[in-house]
Each structure stands twice: as C-alpha cells, then as structure tokens.
C-alpha positions as CSV (number, residue, x, y, z in Angstrom):
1,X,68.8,157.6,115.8
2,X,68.5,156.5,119.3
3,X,67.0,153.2,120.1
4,X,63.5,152.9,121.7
5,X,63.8,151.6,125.4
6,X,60.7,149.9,126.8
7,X,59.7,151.0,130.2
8,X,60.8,148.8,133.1
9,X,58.7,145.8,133.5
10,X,57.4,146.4,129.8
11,X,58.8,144.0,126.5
12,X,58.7,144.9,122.8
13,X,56.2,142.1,120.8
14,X,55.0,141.7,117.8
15,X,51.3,140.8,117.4
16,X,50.2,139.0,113.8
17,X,47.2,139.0,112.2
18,X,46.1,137.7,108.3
19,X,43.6,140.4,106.9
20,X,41.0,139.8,104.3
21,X,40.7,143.3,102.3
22,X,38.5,144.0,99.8
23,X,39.4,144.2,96.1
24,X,39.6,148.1,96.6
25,X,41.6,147.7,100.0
26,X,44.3,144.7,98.3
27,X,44.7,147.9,94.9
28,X,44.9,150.5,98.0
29,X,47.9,148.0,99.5
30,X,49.6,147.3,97.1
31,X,49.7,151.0,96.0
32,X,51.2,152.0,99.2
33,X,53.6,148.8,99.1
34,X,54.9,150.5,95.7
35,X,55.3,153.8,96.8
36,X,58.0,152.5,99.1
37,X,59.5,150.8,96.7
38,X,59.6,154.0,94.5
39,X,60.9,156.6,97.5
40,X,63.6,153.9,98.4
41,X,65.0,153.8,94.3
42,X,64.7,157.7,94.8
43,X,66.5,158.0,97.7
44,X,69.4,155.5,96.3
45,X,68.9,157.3,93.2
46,X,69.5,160.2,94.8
47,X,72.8,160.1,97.0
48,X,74.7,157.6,94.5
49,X,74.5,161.1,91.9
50,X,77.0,162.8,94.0
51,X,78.9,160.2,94.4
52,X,79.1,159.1,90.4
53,X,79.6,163.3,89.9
54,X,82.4,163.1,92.2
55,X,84.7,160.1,90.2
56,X,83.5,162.1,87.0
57,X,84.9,165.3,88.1
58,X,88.0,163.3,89.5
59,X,89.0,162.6,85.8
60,X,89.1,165.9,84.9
61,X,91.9,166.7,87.9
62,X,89.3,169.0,89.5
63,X,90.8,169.6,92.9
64,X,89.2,167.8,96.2
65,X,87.8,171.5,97.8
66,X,85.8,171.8,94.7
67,X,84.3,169.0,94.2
68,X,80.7,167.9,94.2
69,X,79.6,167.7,97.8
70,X,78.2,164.6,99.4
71,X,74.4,164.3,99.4
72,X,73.6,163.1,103.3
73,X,71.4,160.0,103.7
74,X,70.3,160.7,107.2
75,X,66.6,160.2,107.2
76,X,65.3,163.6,108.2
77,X,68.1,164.9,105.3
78,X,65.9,162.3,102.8
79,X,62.9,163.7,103.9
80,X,63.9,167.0,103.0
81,X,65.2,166.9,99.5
82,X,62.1,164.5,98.6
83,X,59.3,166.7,100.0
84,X,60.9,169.2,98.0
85,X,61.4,167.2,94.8
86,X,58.1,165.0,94.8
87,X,55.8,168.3,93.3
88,X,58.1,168.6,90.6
89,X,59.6,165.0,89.9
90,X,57.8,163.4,87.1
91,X,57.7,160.1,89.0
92,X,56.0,161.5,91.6
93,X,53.7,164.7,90.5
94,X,50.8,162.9,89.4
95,X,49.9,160.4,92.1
96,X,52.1,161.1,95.1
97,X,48.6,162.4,97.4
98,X,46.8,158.9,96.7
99,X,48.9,157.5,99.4
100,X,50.0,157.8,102.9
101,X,53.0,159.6,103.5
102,X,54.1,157.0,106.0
103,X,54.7,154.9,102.4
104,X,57.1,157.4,101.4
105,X,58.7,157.5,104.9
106,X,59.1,153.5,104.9
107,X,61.5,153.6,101.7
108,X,62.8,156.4,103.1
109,X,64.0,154.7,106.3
110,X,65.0,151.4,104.6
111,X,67.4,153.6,102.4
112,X,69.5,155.4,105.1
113,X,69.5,152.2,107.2
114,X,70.8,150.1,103.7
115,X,73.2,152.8,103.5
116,X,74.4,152.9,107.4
117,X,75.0,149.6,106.9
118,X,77.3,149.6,103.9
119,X,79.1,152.8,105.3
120,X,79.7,150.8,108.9
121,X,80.3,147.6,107.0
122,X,82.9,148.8,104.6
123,X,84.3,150.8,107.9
124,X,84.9,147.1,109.2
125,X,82.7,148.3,111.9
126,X,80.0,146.2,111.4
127,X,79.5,142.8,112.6
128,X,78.5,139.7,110.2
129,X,79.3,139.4,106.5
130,X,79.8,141.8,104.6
131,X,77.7,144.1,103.2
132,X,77.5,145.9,99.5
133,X,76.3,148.7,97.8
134,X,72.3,149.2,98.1
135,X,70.7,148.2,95.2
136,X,67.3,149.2,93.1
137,X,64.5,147.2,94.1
138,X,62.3,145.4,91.1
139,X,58.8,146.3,90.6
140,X,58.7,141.9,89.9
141,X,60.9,141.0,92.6
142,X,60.4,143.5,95.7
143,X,58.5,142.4,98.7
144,X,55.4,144.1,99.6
145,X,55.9,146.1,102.3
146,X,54.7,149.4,104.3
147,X,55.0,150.7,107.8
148,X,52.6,152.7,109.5
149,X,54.1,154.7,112.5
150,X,51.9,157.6,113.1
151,X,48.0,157.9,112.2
152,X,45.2,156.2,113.1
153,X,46.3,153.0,114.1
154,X,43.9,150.4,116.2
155,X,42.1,147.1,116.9
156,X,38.5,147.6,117.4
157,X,36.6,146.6,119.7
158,X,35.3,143.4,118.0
159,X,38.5,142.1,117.5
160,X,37.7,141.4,113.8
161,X,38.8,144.8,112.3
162,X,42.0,147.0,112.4
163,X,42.2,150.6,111.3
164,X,45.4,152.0,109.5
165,X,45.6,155.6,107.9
166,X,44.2,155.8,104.6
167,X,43.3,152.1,104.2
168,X,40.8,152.6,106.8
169,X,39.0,149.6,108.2
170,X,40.4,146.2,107.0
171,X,38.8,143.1,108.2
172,X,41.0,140.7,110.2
173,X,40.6,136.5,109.1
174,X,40.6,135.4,112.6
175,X,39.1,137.3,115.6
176,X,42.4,138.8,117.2
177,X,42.7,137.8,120.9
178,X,44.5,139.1,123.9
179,X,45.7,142.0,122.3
180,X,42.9,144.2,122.4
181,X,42.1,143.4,125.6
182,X,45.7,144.7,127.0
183,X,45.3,147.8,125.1
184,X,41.9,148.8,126.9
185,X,43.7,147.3,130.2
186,X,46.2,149.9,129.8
187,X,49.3,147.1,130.1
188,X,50.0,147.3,126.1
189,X,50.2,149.9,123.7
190,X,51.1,149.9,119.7
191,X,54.3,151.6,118.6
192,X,53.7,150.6,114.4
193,X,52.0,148.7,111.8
194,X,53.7,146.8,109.3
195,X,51.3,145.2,106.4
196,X,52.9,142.9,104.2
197,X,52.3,140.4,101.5
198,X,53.7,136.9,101.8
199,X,52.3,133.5,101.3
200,X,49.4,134.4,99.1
201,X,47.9,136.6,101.6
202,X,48.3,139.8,103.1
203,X,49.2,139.9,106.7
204,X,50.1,143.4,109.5
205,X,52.0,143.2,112.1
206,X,51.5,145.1,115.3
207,X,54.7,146.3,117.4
208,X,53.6,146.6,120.8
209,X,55.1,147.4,124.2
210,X,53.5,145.0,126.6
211,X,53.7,144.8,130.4
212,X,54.9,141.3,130.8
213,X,55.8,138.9,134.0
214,X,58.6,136.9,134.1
215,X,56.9,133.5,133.4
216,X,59.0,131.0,136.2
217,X,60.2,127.3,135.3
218,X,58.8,124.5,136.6
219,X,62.1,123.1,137.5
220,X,64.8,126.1,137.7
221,X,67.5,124.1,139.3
222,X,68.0,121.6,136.4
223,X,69.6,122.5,133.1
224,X,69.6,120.8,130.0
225,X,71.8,120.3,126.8
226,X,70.5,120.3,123.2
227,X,72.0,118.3,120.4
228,X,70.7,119.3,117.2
229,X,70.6,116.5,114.2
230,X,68.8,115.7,111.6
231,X,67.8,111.9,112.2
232,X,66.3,113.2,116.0
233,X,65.8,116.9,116.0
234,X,66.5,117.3,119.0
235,X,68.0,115.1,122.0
236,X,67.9,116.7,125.1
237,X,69.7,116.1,128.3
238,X,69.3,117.2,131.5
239,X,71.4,117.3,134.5
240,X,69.4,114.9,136.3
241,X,70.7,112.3,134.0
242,X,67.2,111.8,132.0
243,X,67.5,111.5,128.2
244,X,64.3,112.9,126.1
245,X,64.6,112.9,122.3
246,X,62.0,114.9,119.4
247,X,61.8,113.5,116.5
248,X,62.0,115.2,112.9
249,X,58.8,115.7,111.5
250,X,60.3,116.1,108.1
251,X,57.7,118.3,106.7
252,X,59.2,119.1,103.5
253,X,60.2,115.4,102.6
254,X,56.6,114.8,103.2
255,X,55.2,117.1,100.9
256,X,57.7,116.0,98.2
257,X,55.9,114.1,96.1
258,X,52.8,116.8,96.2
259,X,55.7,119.0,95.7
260,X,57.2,117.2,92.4
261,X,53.5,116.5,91.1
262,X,52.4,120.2,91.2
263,X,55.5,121.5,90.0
264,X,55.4,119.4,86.7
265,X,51.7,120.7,86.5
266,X,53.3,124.1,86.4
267,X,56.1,123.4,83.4
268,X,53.5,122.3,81.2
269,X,51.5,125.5,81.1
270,X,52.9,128.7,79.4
271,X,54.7,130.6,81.8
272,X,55.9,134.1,81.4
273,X,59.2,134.9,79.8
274,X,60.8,138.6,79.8
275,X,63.1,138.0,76.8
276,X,60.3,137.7,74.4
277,X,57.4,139.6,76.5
278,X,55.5,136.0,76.8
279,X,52.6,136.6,79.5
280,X,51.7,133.8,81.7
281,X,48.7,132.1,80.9
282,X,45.6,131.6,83.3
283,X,46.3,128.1,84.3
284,X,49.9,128.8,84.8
285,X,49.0,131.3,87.1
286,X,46.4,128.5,89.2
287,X,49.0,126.0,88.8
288,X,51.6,127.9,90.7
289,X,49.1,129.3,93.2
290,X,48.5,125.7,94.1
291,X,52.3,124.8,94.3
292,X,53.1,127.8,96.2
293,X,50.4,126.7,98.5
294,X,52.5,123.4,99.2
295,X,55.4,125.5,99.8
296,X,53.4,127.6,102.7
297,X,51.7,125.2,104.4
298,X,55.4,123.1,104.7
299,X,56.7,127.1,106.0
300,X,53.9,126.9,108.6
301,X,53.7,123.4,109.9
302,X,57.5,123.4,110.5
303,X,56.8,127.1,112.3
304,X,54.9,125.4,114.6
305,X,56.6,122.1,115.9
306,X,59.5,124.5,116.2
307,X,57.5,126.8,118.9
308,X,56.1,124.0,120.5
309,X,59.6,122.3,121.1
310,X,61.1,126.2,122.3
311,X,58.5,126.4,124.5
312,X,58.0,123.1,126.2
313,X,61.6,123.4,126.9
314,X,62.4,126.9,128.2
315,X,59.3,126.5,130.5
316,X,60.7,124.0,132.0
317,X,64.3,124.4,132.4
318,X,66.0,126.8,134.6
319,X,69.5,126.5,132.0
320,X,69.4,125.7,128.4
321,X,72.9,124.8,126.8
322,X,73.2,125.2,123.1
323,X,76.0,124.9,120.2
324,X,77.1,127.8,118.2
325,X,76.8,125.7,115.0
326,X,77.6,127.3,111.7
327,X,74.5,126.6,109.8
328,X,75.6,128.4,107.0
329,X,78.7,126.4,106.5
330,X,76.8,122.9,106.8
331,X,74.2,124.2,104.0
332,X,76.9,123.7,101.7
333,X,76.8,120.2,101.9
334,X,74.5,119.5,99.2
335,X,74.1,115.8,100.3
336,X,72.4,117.1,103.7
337,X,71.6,120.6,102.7
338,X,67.8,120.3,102.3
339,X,67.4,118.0,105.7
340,X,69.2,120.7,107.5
341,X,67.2,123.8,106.2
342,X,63.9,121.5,106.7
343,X,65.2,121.3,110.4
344,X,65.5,124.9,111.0
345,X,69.0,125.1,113.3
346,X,69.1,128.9,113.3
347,X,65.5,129.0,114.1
348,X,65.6,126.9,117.2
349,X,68.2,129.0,118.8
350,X,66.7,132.3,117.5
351,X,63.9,131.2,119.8
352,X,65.4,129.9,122.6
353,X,67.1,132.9,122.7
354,X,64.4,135.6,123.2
355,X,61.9,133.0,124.8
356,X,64.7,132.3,127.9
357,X,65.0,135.6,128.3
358,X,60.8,135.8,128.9
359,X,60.9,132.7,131.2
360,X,63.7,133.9,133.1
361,X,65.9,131.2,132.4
362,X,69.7,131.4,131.6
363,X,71.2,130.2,127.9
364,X,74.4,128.8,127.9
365,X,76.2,128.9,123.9
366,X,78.9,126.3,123.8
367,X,81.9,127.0,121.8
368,X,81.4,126.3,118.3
369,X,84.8,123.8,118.3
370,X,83.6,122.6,121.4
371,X,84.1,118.2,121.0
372,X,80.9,117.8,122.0
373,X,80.6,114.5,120.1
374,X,84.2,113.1,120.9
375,X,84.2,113.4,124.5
376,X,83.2,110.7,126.7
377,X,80.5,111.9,129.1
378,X,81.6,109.6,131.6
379,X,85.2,110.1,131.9
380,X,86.2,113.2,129.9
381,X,88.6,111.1,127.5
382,X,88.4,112.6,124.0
383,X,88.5,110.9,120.5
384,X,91.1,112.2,117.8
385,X,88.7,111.2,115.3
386,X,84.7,110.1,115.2
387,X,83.3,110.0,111.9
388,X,79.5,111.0,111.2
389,X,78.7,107.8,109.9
390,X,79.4,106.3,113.5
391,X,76.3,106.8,115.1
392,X,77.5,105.0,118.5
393,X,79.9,106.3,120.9
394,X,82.4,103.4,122.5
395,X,85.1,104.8,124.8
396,X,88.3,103.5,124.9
397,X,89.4,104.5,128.4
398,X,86.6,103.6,130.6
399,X,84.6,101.7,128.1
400,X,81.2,103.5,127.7
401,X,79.0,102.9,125.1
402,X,76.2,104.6,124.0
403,X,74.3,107.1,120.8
404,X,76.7,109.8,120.1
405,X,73.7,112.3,120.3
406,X,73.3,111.1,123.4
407,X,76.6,111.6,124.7
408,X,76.8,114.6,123.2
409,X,73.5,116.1,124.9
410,X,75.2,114.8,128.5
411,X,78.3,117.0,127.3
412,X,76.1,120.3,127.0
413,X,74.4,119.6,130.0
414,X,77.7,119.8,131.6
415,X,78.5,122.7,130.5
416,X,76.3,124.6,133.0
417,X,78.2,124.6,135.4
418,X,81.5,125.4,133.9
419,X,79.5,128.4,132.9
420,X,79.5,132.2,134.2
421,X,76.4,132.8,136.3
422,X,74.4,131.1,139.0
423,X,72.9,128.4,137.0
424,X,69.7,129.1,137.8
425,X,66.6,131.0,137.0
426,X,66.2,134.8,137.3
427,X,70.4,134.8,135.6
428,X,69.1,136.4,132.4
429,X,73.3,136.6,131.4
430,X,74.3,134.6,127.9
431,X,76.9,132.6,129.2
432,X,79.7,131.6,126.0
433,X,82.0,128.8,127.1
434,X,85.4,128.1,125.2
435,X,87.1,125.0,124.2
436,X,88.8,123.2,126.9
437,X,92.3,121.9,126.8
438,X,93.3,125.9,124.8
439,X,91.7,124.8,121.5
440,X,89.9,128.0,121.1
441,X,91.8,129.3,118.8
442,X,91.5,130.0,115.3
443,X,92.7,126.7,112.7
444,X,94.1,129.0,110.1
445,X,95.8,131.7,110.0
446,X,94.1,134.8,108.0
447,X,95.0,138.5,107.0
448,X,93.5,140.7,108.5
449,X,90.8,143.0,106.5
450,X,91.9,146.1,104.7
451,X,90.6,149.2,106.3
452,X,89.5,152.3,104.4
453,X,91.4,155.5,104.9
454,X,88.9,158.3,105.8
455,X,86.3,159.7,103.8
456,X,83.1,158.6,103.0
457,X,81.5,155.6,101.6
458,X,82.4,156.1,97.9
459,X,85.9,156.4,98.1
460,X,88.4,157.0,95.6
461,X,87.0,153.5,93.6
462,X,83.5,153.1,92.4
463,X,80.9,152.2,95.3
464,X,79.8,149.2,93.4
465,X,83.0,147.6,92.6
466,X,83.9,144.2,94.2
467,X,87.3,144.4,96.5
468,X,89.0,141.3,95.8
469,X,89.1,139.1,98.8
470,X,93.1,137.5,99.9
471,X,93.5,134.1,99.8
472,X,94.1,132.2,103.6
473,X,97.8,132.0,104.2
474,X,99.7,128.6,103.9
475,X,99.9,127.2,107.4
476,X,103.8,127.6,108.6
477,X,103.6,125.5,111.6
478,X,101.3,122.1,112.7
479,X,98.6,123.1,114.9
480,X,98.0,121.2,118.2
481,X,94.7,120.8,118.5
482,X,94.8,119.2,121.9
C-alpha cells in the first residue's frame, strides 16, 4: 500500500484529546475496541490454517503442486474472505451489525501489517530486531483500540464535542483549541480517528494534515551538543563556549514512597487469580485504581519536562548534536536501569528529531563509539580508559580539568562542523558522524544471518518455531581500537 504524501507546505500531526462518554458511549467503545480484537484473531486464525494444512499434508509425501494453497494476507484479500465469512461464522452472526465496520477494518489492517512484518523480517529485510510469528491477542491483556478512517468524523463547533460514526457525539474533557479553527480556515484537515483507552480514561486521536511554517531559530548560526546522564539530564553546549545544564526531575523516585504505600494497599485486598477463578474484590479494584493513578501522573509529568526541554532547545538552536546511545543495552544494568527509563533517552531524541525538522534546524547523530567522554575538548588527546565513577575530566597532555559531562557536551558541539551540511538552519539533512582515528568498525566479529530460500513465510519448519541464534565467534586477532 502506498504511503500517504502530504501536500507541499502541509505536515502530518496528531491532535489529542481526553473524552468523557457516557456509560452507554464507554459499553459502545469498548464494543468496537473488541471487535478489533476479534477480526484481528480471525484474520491470524485464518491464514496460519493454510499454513498448519500445508506441514500436515507434507507428512503424508503429498507432492508440492498439490498442496494446500496459501491464504493471502493482503488487506483488501482479508476483507474479502471475512465479509464473506462473518454471516455465517458463529463468532460473528449474532452481533457483527452493532458496530462500525471501520472496527472490523482496524484488526484487519493490524493483521496484514503484523504479518508484512514477520514475512520482511524473516526475509532479513527488515530493519531492527527481529520479529516473530503474530500472535492472538487476550480479551485481558489487549489494548483498547479502534480507528475510524471513513464516516462522519469532526470537531464541532464548540470545541467541546467530537463526532465519530456510530458512537455519535462524545463530549471532549477540555475545550479542544487551535484545531478546529484550522479546519474552518481551510489550512488543516483530518485523515482518521483513533480512540483508545489508556491511563484510566479514554482518549482519540486526530491525524491531521496541517499547513505549517517553518518556525525559524532565534540563533541559527550556533549549534549545540547534548550529553545525556542521569545525575544532570541534560548538559548542553554550545559553540559559543556557554555551558547550560537541566536538571533531573526524578519524577518516579519522587513518587516512590506513594508508590510502595499504595501498592502494599493493593496486596492486602483479594485480587483476582485465573488458576482458581478468584474475582477481585471491590477494594482491590479502588486500590489499584489509586496506584495506577501514581503511575500516570509520574507518565505525564515526565511527558512534559521532556517537551519543554525539546522545545526550548530546537527553537533556539540552528544545529543540535546528539549520541546514538543504545538505551536498550544500558537498561540491562539493573543498578541504573530504573534512573535511565525515568530519564527517558529514546524519548528525548524521538523529539528532537521530528521537532528539528519543524524548526528548520539541522540534527547531527554522533557515532555511537564516538569517545565523547575520553577526549579532551581542548586538545583532542584521548584517554585509554575513564571510568564512570570519575565524574571529572583531568588531561594529561595539556592539563585541562573540568566535569566530564561537560567536556563531553563541548565534544558534540564540535561535531557540527565535522558534519555533512551547511551547519545552519533551513539544512533539514540528518548528518551521522563516524569515529575518528578508523574506530568505526565493529568490536566483534559475527556471522552473518541465515537467509531463507524462497517461498513464503511458513517454510518448510513450523511458523512459530524459535531459530536458534549462533554464538559470536572467538576473536582471532587483537583489535586496535585507536
């Protein structure tokens, strides 16, 4: 399916609202959240048949011409075989009319998209980890989800309401600004609806495609390097030689102890237990309503300092240096594991990303082996070794001394113009700068991944079967890292 395209001068946002339904309108939701949930089990229901008929007729030495054929899992091919099934299925006869058929289409979609991406993944054509057979969803464990792309689909014009087909008019909690003033303008119009139920409440989500000016820097000419920690959040330095540093608010170490007191409150009622068909009882229920409250209001607070900080920076600066850090990899540390997921790493540069490219300004990713750390910012010099527990930087060649998240930030900041591009604002190009000194290069030495011959996703082996992964090959040489 092609991609949609924007027209020139126009941006693809999201617009989020909290809604207040009705008792009527939340059953009416979450009805059309589970028929999504029950067209995308049919549709993986559906396609895995062939493939389990296929391995079960391989036994029997059928030949390869007469085997089952693959079912498709193209969308319009889902579409197809469930319109035709849906009077007939038992899953489906009695209630399938009550709901919107954009429900249906929603698990629909997610289906042949989960199954694109474990077709292009097991290819070794798909980028990231790996993915793995799609699996059922749980009627317990499945997020609430529905899309709306065709229908009625509005703001009114209080700004208080939105209408979406066969929900009708649900009230919104706050009065929804800017947005429906762009629609009338003419300089915004919405693509979809998404409603969706997270935190306690139910929320929709408008896809828009907005006319939108690149917003210009205050300074354009100056760029700035970002070294991420945990004891300063950030320390930014600029080209200009001036040192800033954000603190870390810490949200989730502040909420700890109302964390550890409403949790206990929570293990002392009777919660529910599948094994024996225990139901929770009502102050279980109120008890972890109030915890997960804690847990929301932490999600929120640290979604805001991280927006301010984004945006104070990339509307000031005409070049932002970041590091390619592997966040995933430093979770594993379980003695700083919670301080770095209460920081939010990949959330920072998930917003400087998209919010340079609004400003205008130009992003610069340093290498993720880049020395940042062990380099001197003053002469270049380079230490073998600098341990995280030395928080201050002493060189030995010229003799600086100051915070190694300091130094570090002055490194970044010199990356800019060792960068690809003009350096200043308007360059909307992701710039990616290598190690110096040819240390760019890989540490150890891996085999490569095993490709699939041709054929489709099942295979000759089961689609749900693990491949064992090889073990990293013993190093034959010493590496020079330098």
């Amino acid at each position: 399916m092609r991609k949609f395209q924007p027209q020139p001068g126009f941006v693809v946002q999201a617009f989020r609202f909290a809604l207040d339904p009705n008792a009527g309108q939340q059953a009416a939701l979450r009805s059309h959240c589970g028929a999504a949930r029950a067209a995308y089990n049919w549709a993986l229901g559906w396609v895995t048949a062939s493939w389990w008929q296929r391995r079960a007729e391989e036994t029997y030495h059928i030949p390869t011409d007469e085997l089952t054929k693959w079912r498709p899992w193209s969308l319009p091919a889902l579409r197809k075989a469930f319109n035709e099934s849906k009077h007939t299925d038992p899953r489906f006869a009695q209630w399938w009319a009550e709901n919107s058929k954009e429900a249906y289409s929603t698990g629909l979609a997610n289906a042949a998209a989960a199954f694109d991406n474990y077709a292009r993944s097991k290819r070794g054509t798909r980028r990231g980890r790996r993915v793995g057979m799609p699996r059922f969803k749980s009627k317990r464990k499945a997020r609430l989800a529905c899309r709306f792309t065709t229908g009625t689909i509005r703001i009114e014009a209080d700004g208080r309401h939105v209408t979406l087909p066969r929900l009708g008019t649900i009230r919104i909690h706050e009065p929804a600004r800017g947005l429906p003033d762009r629609v009338q303008a003419g300089t915004a119009r919405i693509l979809s609806a998404t409603v969706r139920h997270e935190q306690g409440r139910w929320f929709v989500s408008f896809q828009t495609e907005v006319k939108r000016e690149i917003q210009r820097v205050t300074r354009p000419d100056i760029a700035v390097g970002i070294d991420l920690g945990v004891k300063m959040l950030a320390v930014m330095a600029d080209s200009t030689g001036e040192v800033r540093e954000a603190p870390n608010p810490r949200h989730y170490d502040q909420a700890l102890k109302q964390l550890r007191r409403a949790s206990r409150a929570v293990s002392r009622r009777q919660s529910p237990d599948r094994r024996t068909g225990q139901k929770a009882s009502k102050r279980w229920e109120k008890a972890n309503a109030h915890r997960n409250r804690v847990h929301h209001r932490v999600a929120n607070l640290r979604a805001d300092a991280l927006h301010k900080l984004t945006t104070d920076v990339t509307s000031e600066y005409g070049t932002v240096v970041i590091e390619d850090l592997n966040v995933a990899g430093m979770l594993r540390n379980r003695r700083l594991a919670r301080q770095i997921a209460d920081a939010g790493f990949g959330e920072i540069r998930r917003q400087l990303a998209y919010k340079t490219r609004r400003n205008g300004c130009r992003i610069v990713t340093a290498d993720r082996w880049f020395p940042s750390s062990k380099t001197c910012s003053g002469c270049g010099a380079v230490k073998a070794k600098l341990p995280l527990h030395v928080r201050t930087y002493a060189c030995d060649a010229c003799g600086l001394v100051l915070d190694r998240d300091d130094n570090a930030a002055r490194n970044l900041a010199a990356l800019a113009a060792a960068a690809t591009g003009t350096g200043v604002a308007g360059d909307q190009d992701t710039a990616k700068v290598s190690k110096p000194r040819g240390a760019d290069q890989k540490t150890r030495t891996t085999r490569p991944r095993r490709r699939t011959g041709t054929g489709r996703a099942g295979g000759a082996t089961l689609p749900h079967q693990r491949q064992t992964e090889t073990r990293d090959r013993t190093q034959a040489e010493a590496l020079t890292l330098w």
